[in-house]
N, C-alpha and C positions, 0 to 999 in steps of 0.2 A: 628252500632248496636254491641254491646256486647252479645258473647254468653253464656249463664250460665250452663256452661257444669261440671257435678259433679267433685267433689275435686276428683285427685286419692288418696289412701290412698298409704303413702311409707314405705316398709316393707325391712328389711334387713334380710341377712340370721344370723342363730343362732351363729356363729361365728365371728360375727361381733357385733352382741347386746352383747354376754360376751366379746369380748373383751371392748366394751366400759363401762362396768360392771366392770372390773376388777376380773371377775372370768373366772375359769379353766372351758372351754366347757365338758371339760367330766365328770368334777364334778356335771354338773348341772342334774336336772332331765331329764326323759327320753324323756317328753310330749316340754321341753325346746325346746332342741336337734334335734327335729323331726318338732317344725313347720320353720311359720316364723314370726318375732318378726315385729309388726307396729310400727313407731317412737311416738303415743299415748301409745301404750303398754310399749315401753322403759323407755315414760319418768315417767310411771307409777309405776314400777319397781324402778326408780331410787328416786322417791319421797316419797316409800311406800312401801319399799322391803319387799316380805313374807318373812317366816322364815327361807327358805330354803337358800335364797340370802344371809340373815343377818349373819345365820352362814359359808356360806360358804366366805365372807368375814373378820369374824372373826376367824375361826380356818384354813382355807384353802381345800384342796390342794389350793397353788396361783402359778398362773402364772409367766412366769419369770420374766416381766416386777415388779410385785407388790414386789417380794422375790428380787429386786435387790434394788427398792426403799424402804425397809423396812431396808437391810444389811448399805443401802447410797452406795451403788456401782454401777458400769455400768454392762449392760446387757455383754457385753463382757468381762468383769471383770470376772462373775460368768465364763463364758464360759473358761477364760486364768483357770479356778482354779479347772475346774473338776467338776460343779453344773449346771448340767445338764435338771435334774428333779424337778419337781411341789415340793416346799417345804409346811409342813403345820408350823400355826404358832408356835406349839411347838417346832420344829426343827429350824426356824430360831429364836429364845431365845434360844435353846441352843449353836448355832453356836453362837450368839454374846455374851454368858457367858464362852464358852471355847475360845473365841478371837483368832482363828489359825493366821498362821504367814501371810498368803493372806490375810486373810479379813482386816488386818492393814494396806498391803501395798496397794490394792485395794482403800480402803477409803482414805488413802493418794493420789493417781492420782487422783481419784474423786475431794478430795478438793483441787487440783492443778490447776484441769478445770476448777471449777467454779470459782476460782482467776483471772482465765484468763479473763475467760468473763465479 
């Protein structure tokens, strides 16, 4: 006999739904932040973002992961170069219109890795 014991529902905390979002936790709303995210709810989010997602994925603040793959650098890259903090996307357009002397050598190691691999 099989027992038909209800689905549990799997729920992650908010931290872990914006990370897999690609947005900044503190960026999000407050009602975000405060529950917890169902993996129906995420995928719901990721198929149908309100507005709030939409733009914070277009203007930012972003996280470091997304401000490193936007620059083409490593997360440690940012770190050797003194960028520290949540970029939004007018600040990284303006870092890669004023081209500093890191961000060319940075993007150089990057494309050296991925030679590698």
């Amino acid at each position: 006999m099989t027992s038909s014991k209800p689905k549990t529902i799997q729920t992650m905390k908010p931290a872990t739904a914006a990370k897999k979002l690609g947005v900044l936790l503190s960026a999000t709303p407050a009602e975000f932040q405060e529950g917890v995210v169902s993996r129906d709810e995420l995928n719901a989010l990721q198929t149908k973002p309100p507005a709030w997602l939409t733009d914070l994925r277009r203007n930012g603040p972003h996280p470091r992961q997304v401000v490193a793959a936007r620059l083409g650098v490593s997360i440690s890259g940012l770190a050797r170069s003194g960028v520290t903090e949540p970029l939004t996307t007018a600040e990284i357009n303006a870092l890669k219109a004023e081209n500093p002397e890191w961000l060319g050598r940075e993007r150089a190691i990057q494309a050296e890795l991925r030679k590698q691999d």
